[in-house]
N, CA, C and O atoms as CSV, one atom per row, in Angstrom:
chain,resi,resn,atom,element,x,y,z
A,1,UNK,N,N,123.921,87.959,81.482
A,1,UNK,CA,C,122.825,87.797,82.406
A,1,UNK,C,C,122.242,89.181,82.714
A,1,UNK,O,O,123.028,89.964,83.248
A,2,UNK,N,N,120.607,89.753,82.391
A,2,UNK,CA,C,120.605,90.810,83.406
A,2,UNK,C,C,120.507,90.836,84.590
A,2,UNK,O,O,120.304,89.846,85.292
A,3,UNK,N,N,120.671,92.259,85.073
A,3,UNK,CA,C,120.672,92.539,86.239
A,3,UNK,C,C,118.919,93.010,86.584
A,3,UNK,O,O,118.454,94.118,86.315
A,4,UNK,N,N,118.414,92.257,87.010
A,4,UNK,CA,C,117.397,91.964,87.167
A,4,UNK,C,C,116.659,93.531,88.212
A,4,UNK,O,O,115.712,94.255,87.905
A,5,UNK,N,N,117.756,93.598,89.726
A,5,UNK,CA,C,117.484,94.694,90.627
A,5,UNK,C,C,117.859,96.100,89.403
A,5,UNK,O,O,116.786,96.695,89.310
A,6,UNK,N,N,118.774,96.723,88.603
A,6,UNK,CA,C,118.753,97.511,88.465
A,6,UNK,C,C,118.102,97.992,87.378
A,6,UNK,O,O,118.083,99.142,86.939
A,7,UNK,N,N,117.304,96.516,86.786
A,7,UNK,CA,C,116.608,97.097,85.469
A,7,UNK,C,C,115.654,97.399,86.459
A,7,UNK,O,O,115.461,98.603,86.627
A,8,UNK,N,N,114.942,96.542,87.226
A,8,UNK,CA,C,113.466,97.208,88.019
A,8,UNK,C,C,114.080,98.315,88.838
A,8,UNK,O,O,113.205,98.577,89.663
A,9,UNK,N,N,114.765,98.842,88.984
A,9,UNK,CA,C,115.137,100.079,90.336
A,9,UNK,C,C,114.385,101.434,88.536
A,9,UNK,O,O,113.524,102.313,88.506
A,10,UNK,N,N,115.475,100.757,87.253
A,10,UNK,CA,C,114.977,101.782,86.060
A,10,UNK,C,C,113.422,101.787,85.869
A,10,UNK,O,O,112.890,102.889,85.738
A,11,UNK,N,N,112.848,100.960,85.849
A,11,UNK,CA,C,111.495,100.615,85.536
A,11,UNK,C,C,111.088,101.769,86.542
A,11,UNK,O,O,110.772,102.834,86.012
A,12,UNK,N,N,111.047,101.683,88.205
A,12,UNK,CA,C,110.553,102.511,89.153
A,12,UNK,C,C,110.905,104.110,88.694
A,12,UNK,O,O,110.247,105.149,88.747
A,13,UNK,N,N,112.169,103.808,88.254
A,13,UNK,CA,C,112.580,105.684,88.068
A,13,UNK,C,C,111.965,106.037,86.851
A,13,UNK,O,O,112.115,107.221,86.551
A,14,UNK,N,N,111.235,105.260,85.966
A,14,UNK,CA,C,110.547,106.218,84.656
A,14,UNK,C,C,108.768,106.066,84.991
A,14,UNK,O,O,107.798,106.546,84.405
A,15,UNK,N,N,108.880,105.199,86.169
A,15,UNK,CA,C,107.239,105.341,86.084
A,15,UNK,C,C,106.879,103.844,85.498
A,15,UNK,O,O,105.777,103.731,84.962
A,16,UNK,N,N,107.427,103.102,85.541
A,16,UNK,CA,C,106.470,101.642,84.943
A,16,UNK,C,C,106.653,100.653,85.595
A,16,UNK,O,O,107.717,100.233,86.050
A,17,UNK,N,N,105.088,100.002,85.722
A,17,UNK,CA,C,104.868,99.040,86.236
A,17,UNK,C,C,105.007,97.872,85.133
A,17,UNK,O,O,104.698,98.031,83.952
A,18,UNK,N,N,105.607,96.458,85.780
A,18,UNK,CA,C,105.372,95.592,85.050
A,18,UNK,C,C,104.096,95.240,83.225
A,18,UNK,O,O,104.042,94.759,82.094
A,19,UNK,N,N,103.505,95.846,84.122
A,19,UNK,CA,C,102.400,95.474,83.111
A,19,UNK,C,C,102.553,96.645,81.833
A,19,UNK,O,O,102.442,96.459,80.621
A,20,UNK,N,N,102.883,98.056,82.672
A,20,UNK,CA,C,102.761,98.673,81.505
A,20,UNK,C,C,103.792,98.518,80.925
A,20,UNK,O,O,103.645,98.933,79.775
A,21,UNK,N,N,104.877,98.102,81.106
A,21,UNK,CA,C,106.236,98.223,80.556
A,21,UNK,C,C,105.912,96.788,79.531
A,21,UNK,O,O,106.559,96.751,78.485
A,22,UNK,N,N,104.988,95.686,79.792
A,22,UNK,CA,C,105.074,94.393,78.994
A,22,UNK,C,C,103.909,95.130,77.746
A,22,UNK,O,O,103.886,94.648,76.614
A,23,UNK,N,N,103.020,96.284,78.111
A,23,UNK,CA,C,102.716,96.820,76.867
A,23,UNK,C,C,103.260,97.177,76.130
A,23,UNK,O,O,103.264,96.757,74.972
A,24,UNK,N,N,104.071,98.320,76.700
A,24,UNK,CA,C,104.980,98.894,75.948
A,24,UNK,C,C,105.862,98.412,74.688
A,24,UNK,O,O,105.845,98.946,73.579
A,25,UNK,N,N,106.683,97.230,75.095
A,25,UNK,CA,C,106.892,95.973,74.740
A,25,UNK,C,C,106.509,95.128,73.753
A,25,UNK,O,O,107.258,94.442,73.058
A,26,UNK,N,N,104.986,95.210,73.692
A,26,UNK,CA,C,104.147,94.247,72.628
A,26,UNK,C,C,104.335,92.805,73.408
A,26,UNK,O,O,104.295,91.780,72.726
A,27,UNK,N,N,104.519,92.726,74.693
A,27,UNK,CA,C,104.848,91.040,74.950
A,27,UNK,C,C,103.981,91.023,75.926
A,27,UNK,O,O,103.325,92.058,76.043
A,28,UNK,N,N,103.772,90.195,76.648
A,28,UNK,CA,C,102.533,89.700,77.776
A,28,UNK,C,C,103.549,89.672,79.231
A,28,UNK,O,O,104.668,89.162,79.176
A,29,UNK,N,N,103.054,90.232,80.408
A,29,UNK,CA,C,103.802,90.380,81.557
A,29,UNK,C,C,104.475,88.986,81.752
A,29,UNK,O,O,105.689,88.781,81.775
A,30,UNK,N,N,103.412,87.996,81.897
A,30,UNK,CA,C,104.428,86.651,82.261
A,30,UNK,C,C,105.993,86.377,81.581
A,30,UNK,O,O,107.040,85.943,82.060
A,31,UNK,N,N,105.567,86.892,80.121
A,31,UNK,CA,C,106.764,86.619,79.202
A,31,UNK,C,C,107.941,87.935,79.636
A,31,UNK,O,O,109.057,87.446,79.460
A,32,UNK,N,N,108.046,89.051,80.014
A,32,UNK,CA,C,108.362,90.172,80.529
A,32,UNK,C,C,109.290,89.341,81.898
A,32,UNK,O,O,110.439,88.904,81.954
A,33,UNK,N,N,108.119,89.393,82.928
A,33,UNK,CA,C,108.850,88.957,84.106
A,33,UNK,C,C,110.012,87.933,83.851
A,33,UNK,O,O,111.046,88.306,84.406
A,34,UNK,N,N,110.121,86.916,83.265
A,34,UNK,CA,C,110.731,85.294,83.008
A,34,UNK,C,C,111.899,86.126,82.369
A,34,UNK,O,O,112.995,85.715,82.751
A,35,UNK,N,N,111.979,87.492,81.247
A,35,UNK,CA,C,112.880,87.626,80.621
A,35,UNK,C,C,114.057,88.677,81.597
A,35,UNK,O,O,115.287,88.725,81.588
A,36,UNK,N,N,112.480,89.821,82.790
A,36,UNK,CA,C,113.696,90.111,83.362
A,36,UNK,C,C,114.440,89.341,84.861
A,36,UNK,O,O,115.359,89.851,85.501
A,37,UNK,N,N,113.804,88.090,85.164
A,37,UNK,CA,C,114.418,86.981,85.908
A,37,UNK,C,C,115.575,86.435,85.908
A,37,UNK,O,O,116.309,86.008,86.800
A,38,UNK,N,N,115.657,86.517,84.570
A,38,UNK,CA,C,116.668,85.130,83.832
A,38,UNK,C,C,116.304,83.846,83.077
A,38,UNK,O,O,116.944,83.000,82.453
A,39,UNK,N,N,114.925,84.058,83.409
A,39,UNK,CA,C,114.449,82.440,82.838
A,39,UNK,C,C,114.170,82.312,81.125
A,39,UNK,O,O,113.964,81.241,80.553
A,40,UNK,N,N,114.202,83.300,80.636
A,40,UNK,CA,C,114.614,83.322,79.385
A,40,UNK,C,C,115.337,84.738,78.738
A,40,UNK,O,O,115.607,85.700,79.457
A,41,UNK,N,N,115.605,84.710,77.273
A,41,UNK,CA,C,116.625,85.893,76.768
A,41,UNK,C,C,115.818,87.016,76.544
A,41,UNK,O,O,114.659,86.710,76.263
A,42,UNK,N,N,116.033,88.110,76.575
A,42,UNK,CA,C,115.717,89.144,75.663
A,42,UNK,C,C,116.014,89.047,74.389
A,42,UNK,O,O,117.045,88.479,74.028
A,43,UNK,N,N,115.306,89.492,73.687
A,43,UNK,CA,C,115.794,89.157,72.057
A,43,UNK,C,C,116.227,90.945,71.821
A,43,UNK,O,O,115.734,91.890,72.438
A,44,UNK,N,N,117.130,90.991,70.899
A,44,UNK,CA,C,117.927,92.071,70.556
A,44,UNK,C,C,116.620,93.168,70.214
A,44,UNK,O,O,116.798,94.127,70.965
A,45,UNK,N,N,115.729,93.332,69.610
A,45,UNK,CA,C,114.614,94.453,69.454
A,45,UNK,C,C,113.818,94.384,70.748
A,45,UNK,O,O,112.913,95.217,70.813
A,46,UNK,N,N,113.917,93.803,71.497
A,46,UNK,CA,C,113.577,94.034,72.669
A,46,UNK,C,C,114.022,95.082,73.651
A,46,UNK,O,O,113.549,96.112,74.132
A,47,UNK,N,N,115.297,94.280,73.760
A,47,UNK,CA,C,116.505,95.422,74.958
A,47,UNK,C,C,116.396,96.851,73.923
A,47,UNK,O,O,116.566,97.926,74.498
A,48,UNK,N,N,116.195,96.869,72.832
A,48,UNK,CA,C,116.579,98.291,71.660
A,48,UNK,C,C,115.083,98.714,72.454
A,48,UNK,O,O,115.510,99.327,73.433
A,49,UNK,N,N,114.359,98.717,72.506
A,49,UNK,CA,C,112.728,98.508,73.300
A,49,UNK,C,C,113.228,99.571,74.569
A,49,UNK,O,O,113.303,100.778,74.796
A,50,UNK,N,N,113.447,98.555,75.075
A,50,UNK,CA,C,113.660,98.747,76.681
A,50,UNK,C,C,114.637,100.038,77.094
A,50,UNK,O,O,114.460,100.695,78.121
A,51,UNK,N,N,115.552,100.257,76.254
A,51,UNK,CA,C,116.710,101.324,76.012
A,51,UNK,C,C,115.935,102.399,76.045
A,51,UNK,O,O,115.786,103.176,76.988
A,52,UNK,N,N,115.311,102.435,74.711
A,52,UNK,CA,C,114.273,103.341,74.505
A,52,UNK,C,C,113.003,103.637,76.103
A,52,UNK,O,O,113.065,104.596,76.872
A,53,UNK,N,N,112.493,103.054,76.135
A,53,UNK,CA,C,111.301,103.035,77.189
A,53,UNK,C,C,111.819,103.572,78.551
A,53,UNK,O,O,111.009,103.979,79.384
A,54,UNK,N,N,113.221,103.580,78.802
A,54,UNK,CA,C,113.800,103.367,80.108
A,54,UNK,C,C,114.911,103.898,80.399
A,54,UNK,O,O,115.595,103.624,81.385
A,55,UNK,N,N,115.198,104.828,79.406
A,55,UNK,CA,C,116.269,106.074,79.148
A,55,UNK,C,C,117.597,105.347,79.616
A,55,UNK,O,O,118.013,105.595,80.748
A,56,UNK,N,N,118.231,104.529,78.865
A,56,UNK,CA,C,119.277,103.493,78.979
A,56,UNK,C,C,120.190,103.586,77.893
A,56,UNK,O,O,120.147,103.155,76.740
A,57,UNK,N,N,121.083,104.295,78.574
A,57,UNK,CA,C,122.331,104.583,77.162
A,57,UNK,C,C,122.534,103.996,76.824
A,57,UNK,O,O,122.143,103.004,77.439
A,58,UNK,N,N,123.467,103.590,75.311
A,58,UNK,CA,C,124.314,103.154,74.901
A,58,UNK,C,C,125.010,102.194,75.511
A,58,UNK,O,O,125.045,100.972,75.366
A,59,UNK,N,N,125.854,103.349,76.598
A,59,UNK,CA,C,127.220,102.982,77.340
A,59,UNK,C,C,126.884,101.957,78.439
A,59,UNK,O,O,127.509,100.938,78.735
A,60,UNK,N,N,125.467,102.581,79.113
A,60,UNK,CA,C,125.124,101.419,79.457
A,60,UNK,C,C,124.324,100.177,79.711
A,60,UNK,O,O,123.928,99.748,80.795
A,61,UNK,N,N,124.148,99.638,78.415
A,61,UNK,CA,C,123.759,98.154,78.114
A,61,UNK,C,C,124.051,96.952,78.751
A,61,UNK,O,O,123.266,96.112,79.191
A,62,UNK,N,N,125.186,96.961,78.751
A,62,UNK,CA,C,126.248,95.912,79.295
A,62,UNK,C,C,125.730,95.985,80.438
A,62,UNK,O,O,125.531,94.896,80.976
A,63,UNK,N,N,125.377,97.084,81.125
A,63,UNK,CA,C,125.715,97.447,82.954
A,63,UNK,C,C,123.990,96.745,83.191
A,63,UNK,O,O,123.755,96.367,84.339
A,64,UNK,N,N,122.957,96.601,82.243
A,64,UNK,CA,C,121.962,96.165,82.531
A,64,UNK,C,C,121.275,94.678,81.736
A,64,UNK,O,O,120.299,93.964,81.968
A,65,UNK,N,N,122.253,94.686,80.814
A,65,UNK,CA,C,121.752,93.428,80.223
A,65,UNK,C,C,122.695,92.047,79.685
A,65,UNK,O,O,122.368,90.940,79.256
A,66,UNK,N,N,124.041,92.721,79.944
A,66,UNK,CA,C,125.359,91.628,80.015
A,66,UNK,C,C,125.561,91.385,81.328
A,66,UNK,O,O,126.410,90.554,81.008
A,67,UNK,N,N,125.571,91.343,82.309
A,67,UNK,CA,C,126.419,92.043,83.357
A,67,UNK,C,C,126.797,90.267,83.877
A,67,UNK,O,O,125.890,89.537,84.276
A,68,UNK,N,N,128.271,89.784,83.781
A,68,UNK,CA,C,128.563,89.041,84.284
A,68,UNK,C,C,128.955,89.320,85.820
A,68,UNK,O,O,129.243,88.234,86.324
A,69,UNK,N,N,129.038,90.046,86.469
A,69,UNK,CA,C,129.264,90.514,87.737
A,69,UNK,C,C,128.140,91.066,88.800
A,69,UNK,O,O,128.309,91.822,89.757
A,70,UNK,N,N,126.809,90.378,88.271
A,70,UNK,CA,C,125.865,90.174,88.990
A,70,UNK,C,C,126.302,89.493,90.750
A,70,UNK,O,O,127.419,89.019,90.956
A,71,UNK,N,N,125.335,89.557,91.746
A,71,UNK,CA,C,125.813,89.187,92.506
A,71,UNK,C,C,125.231,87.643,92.508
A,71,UNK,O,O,124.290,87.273,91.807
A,72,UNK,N,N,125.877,86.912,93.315
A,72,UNK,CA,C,125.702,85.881,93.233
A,72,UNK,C,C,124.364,85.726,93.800
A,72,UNK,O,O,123.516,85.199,93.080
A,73,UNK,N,N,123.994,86.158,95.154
A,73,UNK,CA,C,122.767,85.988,96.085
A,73,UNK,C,C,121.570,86.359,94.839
A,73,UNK,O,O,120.607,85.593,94.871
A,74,UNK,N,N,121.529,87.287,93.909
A,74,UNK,CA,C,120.732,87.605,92.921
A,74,UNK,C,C,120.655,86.809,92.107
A,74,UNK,O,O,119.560,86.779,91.547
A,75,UNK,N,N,121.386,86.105,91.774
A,75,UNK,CA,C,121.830,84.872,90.631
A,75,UNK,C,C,120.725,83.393,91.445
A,75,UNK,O,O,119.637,83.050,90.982
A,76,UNK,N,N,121.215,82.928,92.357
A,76,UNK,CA,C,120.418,82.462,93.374
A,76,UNK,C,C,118.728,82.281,93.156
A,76,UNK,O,O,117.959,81.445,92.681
A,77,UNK,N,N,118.657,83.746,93.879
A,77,UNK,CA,C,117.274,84.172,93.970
A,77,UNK,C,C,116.325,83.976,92.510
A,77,UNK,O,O,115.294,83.331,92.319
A,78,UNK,N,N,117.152,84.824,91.595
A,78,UNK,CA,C,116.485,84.225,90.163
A,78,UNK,C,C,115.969,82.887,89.724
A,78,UNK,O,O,114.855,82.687,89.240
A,79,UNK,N,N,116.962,81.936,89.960
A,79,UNK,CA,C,117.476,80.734,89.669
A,79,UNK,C,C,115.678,79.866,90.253
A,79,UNK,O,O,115.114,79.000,89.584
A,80,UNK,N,N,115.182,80.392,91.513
A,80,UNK,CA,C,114.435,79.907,92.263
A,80,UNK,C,C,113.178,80.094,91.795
A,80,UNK,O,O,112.242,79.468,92.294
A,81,UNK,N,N,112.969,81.105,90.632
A,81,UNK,CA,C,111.578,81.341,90.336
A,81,UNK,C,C,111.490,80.275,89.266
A,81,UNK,O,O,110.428,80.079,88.675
């Protein structure tokens, strides 16, 4: 599942807004938002995308785009859009 708060806290720390980041991307914001929600996947050249765009190591991938230890209230909140 990502972590939805700390990919956007990354987005804020390099400078991108939704929109420019769904340029960046090649994908359309609606499709962007839904993927960093939960409501659908990232596809693997995507997150390789996003790594890139959003200075996101290696090491940590997992910490932004596996993360089973999301909080629940976030899990929730997603769930609702």
């Amino acid at each position: 599942m990502t972590n939805t708060n700390k990919l956007k806290g990354r987005m804020v720390e390099n400078g991108y807004t939704l929109s420019g980041l769904a340029e960046a991307l090649n994908i359309s914001r609606p499709a962007l938002r839904k993927k960093i929600n939960g409501s659908t996947d990232f596809k693997v050249s995507e997150i390789e995308s996003l790594c890139s765009a959003l200075k996101i190591d290696r090491k940590e991938i997992t910490d932004f785009f596996f993360a089973d230890d999301v909080p629940i209230l976030e899990r929730i909140a997603n769930t609702a859009h």
